[in-house]
C-alpha positions in Angstrom: 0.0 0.0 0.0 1.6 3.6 -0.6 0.8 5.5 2.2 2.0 9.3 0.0 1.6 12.4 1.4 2.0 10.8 5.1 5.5 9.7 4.1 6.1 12.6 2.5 4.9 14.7 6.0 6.9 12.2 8.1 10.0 12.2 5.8 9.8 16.3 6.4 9.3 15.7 10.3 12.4 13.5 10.1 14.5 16.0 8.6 13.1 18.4 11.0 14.5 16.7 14.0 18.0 15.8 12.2 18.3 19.5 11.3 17.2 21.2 15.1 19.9 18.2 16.3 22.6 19.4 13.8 21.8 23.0 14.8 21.8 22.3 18.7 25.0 20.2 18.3 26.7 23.7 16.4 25.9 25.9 19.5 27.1 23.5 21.8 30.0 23.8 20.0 30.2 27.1 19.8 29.8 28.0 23.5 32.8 25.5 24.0 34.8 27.6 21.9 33.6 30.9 23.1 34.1 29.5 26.5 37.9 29.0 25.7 38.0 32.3 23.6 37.5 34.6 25.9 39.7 32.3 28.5 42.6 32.7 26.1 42.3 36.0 24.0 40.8 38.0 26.4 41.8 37.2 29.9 38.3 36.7 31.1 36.8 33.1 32.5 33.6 32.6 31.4 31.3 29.7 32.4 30.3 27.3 29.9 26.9 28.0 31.1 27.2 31.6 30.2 29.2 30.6 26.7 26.2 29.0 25.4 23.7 31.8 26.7 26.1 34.0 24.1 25.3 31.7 21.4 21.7 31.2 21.8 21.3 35.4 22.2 23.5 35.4 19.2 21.5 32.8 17.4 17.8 33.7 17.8 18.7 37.1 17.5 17.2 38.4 20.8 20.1 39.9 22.7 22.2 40.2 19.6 25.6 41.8 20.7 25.3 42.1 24.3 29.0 40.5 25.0 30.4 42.8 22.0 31.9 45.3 24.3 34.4 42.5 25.7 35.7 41.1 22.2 39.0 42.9 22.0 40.9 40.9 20.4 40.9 40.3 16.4 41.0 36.7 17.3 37.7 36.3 19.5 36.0 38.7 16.6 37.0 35.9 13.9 35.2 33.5 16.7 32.4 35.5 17.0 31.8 36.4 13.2 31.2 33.0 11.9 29.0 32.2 15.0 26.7 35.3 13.9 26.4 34.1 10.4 25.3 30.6 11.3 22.9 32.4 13.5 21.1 34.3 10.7 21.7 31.4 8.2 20.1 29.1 10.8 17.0 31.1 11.1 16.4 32.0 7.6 16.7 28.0 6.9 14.1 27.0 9.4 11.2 29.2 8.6 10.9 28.4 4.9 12.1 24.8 4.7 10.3 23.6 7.9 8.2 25.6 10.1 6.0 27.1 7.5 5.1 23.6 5.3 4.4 22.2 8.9 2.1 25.1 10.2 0.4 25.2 6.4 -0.2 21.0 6.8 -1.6 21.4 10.4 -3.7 24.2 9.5 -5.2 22.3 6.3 -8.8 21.0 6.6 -8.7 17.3 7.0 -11.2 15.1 4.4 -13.7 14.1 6.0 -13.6 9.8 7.4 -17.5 9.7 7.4 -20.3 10.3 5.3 -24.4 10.5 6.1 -25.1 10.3 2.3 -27.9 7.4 1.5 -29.2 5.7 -1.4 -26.3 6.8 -2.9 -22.9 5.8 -5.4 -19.9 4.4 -3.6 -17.0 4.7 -6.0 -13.5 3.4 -5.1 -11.6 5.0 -5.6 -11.2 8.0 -7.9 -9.5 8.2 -11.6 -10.2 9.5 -14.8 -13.2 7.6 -15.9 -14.7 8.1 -12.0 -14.7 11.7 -12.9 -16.1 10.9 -15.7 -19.4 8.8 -13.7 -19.8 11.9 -11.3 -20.5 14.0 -13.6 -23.3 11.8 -15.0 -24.4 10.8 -11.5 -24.7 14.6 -10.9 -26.7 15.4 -13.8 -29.5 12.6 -13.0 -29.5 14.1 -9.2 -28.4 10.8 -7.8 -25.8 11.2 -4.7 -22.2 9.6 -4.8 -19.4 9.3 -2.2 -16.0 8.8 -3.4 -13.6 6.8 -1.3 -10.0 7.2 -1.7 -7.2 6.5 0.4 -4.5 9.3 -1.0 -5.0 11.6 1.5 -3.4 14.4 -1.4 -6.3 12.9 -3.6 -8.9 13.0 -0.7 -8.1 16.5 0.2 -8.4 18.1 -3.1 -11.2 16.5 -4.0 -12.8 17.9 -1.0 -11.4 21.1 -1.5 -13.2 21.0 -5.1 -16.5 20.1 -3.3 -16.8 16.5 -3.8 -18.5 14.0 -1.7 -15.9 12.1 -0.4 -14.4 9.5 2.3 -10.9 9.6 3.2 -10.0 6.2 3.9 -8.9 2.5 3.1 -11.7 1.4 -0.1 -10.6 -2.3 1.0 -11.2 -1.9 4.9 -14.4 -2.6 6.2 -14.5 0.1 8.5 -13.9 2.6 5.9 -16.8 0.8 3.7 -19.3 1.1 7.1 -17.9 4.7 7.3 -18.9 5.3 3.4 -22.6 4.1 5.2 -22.3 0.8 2.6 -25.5 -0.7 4.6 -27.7 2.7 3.0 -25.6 2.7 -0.4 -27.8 1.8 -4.0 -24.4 0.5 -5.5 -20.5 0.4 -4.9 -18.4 0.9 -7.8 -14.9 -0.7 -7.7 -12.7 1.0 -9.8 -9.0 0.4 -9.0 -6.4 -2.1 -10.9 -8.1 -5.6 -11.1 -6.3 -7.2 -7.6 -7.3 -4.9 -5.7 -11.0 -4.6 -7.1 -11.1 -8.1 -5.9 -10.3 -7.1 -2.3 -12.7 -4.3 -2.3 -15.4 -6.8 -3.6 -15.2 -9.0 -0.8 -14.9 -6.3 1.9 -18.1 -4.2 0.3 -20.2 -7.3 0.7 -19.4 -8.3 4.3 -19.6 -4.6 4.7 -23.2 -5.2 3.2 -23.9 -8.5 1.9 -27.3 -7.0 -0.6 -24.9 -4.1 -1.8 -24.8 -4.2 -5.7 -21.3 -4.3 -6.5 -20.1 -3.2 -10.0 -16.5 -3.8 -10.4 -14.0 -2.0 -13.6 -11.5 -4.9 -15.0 -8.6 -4.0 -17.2 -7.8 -7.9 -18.4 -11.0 -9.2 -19.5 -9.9 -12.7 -18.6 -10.6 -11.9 -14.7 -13.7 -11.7 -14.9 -14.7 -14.9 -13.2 -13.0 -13.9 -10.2 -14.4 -10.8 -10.0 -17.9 -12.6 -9.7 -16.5 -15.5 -8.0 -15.7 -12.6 -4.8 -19.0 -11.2 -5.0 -19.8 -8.6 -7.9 -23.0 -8.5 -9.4 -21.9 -7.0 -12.5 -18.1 -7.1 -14.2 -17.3 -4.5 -17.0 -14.6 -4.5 -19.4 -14.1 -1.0 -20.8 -11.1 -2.0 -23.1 -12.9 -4.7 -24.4 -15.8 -2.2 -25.3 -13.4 0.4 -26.6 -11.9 -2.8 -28.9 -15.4 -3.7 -30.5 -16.4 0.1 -30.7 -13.0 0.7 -32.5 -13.7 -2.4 -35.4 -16.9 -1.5 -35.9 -15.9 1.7 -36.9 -12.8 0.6 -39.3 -14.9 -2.4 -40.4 -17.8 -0.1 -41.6 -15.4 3.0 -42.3 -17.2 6.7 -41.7 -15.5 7.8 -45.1 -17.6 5.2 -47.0 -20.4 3.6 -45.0 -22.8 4.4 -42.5 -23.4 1.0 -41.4 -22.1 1.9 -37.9 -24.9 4.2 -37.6 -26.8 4.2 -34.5 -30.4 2.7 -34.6 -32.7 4.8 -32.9 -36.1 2.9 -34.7 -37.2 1.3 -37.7 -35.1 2.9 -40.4 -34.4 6.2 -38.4 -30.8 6.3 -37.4 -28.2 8.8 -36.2 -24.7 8.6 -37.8 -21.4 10.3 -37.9 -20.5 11.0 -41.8 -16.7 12.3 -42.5 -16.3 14.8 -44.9 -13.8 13.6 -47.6 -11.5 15.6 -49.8 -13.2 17.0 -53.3 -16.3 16.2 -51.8 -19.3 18.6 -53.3 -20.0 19.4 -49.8 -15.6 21.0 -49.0 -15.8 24.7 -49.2 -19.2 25.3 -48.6 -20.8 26.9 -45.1 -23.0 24.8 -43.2 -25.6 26.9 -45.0 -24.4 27.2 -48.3 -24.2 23.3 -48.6 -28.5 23.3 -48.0 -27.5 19.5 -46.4 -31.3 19.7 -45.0 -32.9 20.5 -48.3 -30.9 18.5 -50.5 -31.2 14.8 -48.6 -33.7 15.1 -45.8 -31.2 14.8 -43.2 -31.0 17.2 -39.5 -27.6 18.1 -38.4 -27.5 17.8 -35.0 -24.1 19.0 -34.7 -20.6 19.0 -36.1 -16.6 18.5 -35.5 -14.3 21.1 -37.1 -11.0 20.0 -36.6 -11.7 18.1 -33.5 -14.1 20.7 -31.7 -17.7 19.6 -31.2 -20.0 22.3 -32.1 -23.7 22.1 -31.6 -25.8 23.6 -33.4 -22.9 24.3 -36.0 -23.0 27.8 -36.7 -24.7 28.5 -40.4 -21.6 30.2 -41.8 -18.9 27.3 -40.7 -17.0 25.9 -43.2 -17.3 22.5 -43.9 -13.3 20.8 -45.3 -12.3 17.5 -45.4 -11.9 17.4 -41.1 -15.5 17.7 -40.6 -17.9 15.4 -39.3 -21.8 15.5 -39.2 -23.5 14.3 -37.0 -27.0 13.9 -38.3 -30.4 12.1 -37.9 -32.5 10.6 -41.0 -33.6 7.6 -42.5 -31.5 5.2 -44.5 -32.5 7.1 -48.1 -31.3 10.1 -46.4 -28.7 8.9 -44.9 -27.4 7.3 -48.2 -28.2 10.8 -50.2 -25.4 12.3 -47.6 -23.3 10.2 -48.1 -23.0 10.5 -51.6 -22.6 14.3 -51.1 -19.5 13.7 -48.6 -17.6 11.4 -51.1 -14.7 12.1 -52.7 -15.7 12.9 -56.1 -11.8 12.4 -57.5 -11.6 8.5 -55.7 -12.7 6.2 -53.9 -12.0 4.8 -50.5 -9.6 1.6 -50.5 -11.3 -1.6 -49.1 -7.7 -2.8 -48.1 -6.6 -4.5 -45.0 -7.0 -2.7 -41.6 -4.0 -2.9 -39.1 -4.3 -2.6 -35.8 -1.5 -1.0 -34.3 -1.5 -1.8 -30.8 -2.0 -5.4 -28.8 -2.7 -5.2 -25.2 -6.6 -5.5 -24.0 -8.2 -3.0 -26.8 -6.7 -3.9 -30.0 -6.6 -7.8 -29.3 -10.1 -7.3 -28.8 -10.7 -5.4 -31.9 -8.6 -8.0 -33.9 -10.4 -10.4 -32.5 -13.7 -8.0 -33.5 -12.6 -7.8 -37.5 -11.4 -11.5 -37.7 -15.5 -12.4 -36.3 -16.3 -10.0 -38.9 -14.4 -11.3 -41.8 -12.4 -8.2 -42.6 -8.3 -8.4 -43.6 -6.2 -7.2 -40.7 -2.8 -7.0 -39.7 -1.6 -6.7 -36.0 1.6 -4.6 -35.4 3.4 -4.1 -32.2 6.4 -3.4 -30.8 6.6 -6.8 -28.4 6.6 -10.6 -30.6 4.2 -12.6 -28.7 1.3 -14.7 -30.7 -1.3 -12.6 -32.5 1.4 -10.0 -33.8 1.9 -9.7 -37.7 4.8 -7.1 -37.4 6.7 -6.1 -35.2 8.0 -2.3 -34.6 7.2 0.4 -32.9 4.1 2.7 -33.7 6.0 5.9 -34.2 8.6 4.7 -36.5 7.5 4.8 -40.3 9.7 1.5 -41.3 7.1 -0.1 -38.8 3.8 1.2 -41.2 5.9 0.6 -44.1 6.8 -2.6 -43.6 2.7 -3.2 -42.6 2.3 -2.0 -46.1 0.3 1.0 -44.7 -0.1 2.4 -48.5 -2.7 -0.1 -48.9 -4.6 0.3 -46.1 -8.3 0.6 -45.4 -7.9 1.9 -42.2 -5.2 2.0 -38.8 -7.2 1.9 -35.5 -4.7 3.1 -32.7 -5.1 0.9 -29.6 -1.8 2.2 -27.9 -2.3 2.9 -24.0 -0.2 6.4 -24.1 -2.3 9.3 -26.1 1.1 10.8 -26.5 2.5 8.4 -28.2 -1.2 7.7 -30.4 -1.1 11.4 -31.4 2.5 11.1 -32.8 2.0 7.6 -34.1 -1.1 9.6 -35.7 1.5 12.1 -37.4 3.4 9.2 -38.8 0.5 7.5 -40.3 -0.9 11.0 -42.5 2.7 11.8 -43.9 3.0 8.3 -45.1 -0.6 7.5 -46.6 -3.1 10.9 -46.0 -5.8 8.4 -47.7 -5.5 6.0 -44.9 -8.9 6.5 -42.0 -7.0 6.4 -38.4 -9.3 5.5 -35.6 -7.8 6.3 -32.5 -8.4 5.0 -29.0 -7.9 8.2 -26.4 -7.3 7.4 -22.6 -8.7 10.7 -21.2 -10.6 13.0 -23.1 -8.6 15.8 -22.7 -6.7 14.1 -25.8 -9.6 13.7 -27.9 -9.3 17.2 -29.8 -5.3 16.4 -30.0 -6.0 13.8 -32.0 -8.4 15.2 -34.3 -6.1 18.1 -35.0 -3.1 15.4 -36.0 -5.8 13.9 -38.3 -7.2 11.3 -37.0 -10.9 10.5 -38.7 -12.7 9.0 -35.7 -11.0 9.1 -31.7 -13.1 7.5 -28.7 -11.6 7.9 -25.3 -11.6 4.8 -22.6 -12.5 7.6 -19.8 -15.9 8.8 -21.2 -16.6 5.0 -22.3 -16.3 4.0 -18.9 -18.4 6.4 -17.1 -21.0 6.4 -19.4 -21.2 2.5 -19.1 -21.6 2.8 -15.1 -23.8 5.8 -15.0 -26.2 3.9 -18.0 -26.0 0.9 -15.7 -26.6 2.5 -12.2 -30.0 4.7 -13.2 -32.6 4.8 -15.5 -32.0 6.6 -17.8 -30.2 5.0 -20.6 -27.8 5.9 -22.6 -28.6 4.7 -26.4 -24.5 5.1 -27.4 -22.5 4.7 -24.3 -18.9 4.7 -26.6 -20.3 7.9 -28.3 -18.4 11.2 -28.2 -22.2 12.5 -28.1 -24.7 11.6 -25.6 -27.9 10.3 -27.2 -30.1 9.3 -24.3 -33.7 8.3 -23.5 -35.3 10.3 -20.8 -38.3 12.0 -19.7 -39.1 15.7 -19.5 -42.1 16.2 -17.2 -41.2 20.0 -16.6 -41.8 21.0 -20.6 -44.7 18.8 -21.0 -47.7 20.4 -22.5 -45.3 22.8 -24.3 -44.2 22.6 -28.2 -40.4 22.3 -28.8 -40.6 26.3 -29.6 -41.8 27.2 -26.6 -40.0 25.1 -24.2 -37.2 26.6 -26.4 -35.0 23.3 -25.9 -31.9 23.8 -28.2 -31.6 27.9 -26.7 -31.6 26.6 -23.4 -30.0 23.5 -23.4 -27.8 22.8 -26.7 -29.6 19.8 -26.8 -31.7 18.7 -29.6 -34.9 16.4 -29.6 -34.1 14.3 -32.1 -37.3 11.7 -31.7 -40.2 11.2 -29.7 -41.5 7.4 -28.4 -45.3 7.4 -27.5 -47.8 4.8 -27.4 -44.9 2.4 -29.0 -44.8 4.7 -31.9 -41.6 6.3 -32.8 -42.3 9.9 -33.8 -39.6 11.8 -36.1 -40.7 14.5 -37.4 -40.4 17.0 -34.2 -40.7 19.6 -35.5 -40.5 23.7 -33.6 -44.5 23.1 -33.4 -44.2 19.4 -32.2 -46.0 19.4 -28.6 -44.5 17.5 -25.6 -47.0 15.3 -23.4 -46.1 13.9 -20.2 -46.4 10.2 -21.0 -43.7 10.7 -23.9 -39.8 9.3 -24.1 -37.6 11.7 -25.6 -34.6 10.9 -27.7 -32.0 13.8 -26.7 -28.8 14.3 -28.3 -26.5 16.7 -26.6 -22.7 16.8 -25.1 -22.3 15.7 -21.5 -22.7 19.2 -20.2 -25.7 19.8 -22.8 -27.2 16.7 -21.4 -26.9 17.7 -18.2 -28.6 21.1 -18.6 -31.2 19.5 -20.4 -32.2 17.0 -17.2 -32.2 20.2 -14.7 -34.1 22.3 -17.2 -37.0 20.0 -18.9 -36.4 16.7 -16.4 
């Protein structure tokens, strides 16, 4: 277990003692040789309890050259100058290296050991992808605590106004503390072994809690549900599939990938390709609406999600549409956003990248009978070529020139955005599909070039908040949220007059009621309370939406 800022603290109090020692040991010192200074150069016998009383004036400053009128001698001035610098040294040491960290650390406000929460999220303990899962717990009003033993992590957290539990996630008593026995759910999110521990502890903690637990090798799942969890995800393995589907129905040529909302009403992601009839034109000029039937719900430029797109932004060979329509219109779009000088390559697809996301997407194209090619920089079975992803000789010798697609399943987004780089100098036709650990990285990778990026972190978090309420989430790997929900607060009200997309961002894009799906929602389209709505929106968007109309 690493214990962190309470070595670090103790480590400081440590070298706080060895310094006060080293300092005490230097007056001692001192008065000896005062003592025999003024014995030898002056003529005067002073005590050696009276020596160090000198010194300690001398050092602290507070009776600062009360013996100077007895120093005659150059020789006891050469004792007493060196012992007047150590003094001013010694205090201008302590304050800043010691005293003060130790005064700011005792005067810091402790995280709190206890929480009174109920019916609430226990999540242990916090990362990327747990940010991720409060943030959708907060928007559907449902209470979390997170429990995290870094007391560094625990204080800022608190600091920032989380609900949180300073404390061991695999001790019982911190469990009870986290009040387990009143919980709706635990969420175990920490590397795979120690998941396991926290399993077992939340359910002797309380045997009926539901226990989800996050696995990073897909193979442990078993145990995971052998110590007690009700529910094992793999986000990795997720990420995999989400990343073949995408390369085995590429956005440059097909829209198979679309998301199925009804009966032949689907919302899909369409990439703009170069010498399209649609590059050059504004948003407005390109009449996308009027020419294939088709809403745009919102748009990428260069990596930044825009929604509504504003009517005068240029559409180039970066953007992506995301749009609603049947599969007529969807095919009409499509046609607009090909390349009217080629067409794309139905080559191979490599997968650059073998650990837990791109075996599972190899796996993914093999079920699906597309040509792939597995490079990495380790030899172990399942690996076609061997090299690292930032080299070019690596692509080159993976024949990357007649590639369909690369889908990036590398676990650094450093070295994905790079490897990205590498990929559009060598073949600028070739689709990269990245996989993005935090989503911080997301608009990086866009702006390199890649075609199509999903990050691990919203993945996760949208899995365990789809899982954990109600509301579901139609397209949990989607950079867009498109959610089923209910909007009791608008009901009675057109779309116009609830004024949805001005105060949300969000747009309707489909209405369920009585088992029909409804589609054309238009600004007049009245809301009743027994209806399902069909919102697209970012996480924020989304978010706004449930506080305003929810």
């Amino acid at each position: 277990m690493v214990d962190g800022p309470a070595e670090t603290l103790s480590g400081a109090k440590r070298r706080l003692v060895l310094y006060l020692s080293g300092v005490a040991v230097l007056m001692l010192g001192y008065a000896a040789l005062y003592q025999w200074g003024m014995a030898t150069f002056e003529g005067t016998s002073v005590s050696y309890i009276d020596a160090l009383h000198v010194v300690v004036e001398t050092f602290t400053t507070t009776g600062y050259g009360e013996d100077a009128a007895r120093w005659t001698t150059d020789a006891m001035k050469l004792i007493t100058i060196p012992m007047m610098v150590s003094g001013v040294t010694v205090i201008f040491l302590t304050l800043p290296l010691f005293l003060v960290p130790l005064v700011e650390e005792a005067l810091r406000t402790a995280p709190p050991a206890t929480t009174e929460q109920t019916d609430h999220v226990i999540i242990c303990s916090f990362t990327s992808r747990g940010d991720t899962l409060v943030e959708e717990l907060e928007s559907r009003g449902v209470p979390y605590v997170v429990v995290d033993e870094d007391r560094e992590t625990a204080q800022r957290l608190y600091a920032e106004e989380y609900e949180v539990v300073h404390g061991n996630p695999e001790s019982v008593d911190t469990l009870e503390a986290a009040n387990a026995e009143d919980a709706m759910a635990l969420v175990a999110d920490d590397d795979d072994e120690t998941n396991a521990s926290i399993i077992l502890s939340a359910k002797q903690a309380a045997p009926d809690l539901h226990v989800i637990s996050l696995i990073e090798d897909g193979t442990l799942s078993d145990y995971h549900k052998y110590a007690g969890a009700d529910e094992v995800v793999s986000p990795r393995r997720i990420l995999g599939e989400s990343l073949a589907r995408k390369a085995a129905s590429p956005i440059a040529a097909d829209i198979d990938g679309a998301i199925e909302i009804g009966d032949d009403f689907e919302v899909a992601e369409v990439l703009v390709q170069r010498d399209s009839a649609l590059e050059g034109d504004t948003i407005a000029e390109s009449a996308i609406g009027r020419r294939t039937g088709v809403n745009i719900i919102g748009a990428w430029f260069r990596g930044e999600f825009v929604t509504p797109p504003d009517p005068e932004a240029v559409v180039d060979e970066h953007t992506i549409l995301l749009v609603t329509g049947r599969e007529e219109q969807l095919e009409r779009l499509k046609e607009l956003t090909r390349s009217e000088t080629r067409r794309f390559r139905r080559g191979k697809v490599i997968v650059a990248g073998y650990g837990e996301v791109g075996a599972t997407a190899a796996d993914a194209l093999v079920s699906a009978n597309v040509p792939s090619l597995v490079l990495d920089e380790v030899d172990k079975p399942g690996v076609d070529v061997i090299g690292d992803a930032t080299n070019k000789q690596a692509f080159l010798s993976a024949d990357i020139d007649e590639g369909q697609s690369v889908i990036l399943a590398l676990d650094n987004d450093t070295t994905a955005i790079f490897a990205t780089l590498v990929i559009k100098q060598l073949s600028p036709e070739t689709e990269v599909i990245a996989r993005a650990n935090d989503a911080e990285s997301i608009a990086k990778l866009y702006r390199a070039g890649a075609e199509y990026v999903l990050a691990l972190s919203t993945v996760s978090g949208r899995i365990l908040a789809s899982n954990l309420t109600e509301e579901e989430v139609i397209a949990p790997e989607s950079q867009v949220e498109i959610v089923r929900t209910t909007a009791p607060q608008i009901a009675g009200q057109t779309l116009a007059e609830a004024d949805v997309r001005a105060r949300t961002n969000c747009t309707v894009i489909a209405v369920e009621r009585n088992d029909e799906l409804l589609t054309e929602v238009g600004p007049d389209f009245t809301i009743r309370s027994e209806d399902t709505l069909i919102v697209a929106g970012t996480d924020d968007d989304i978010n706004q939406f449930n506080v305003v109309c929810g």
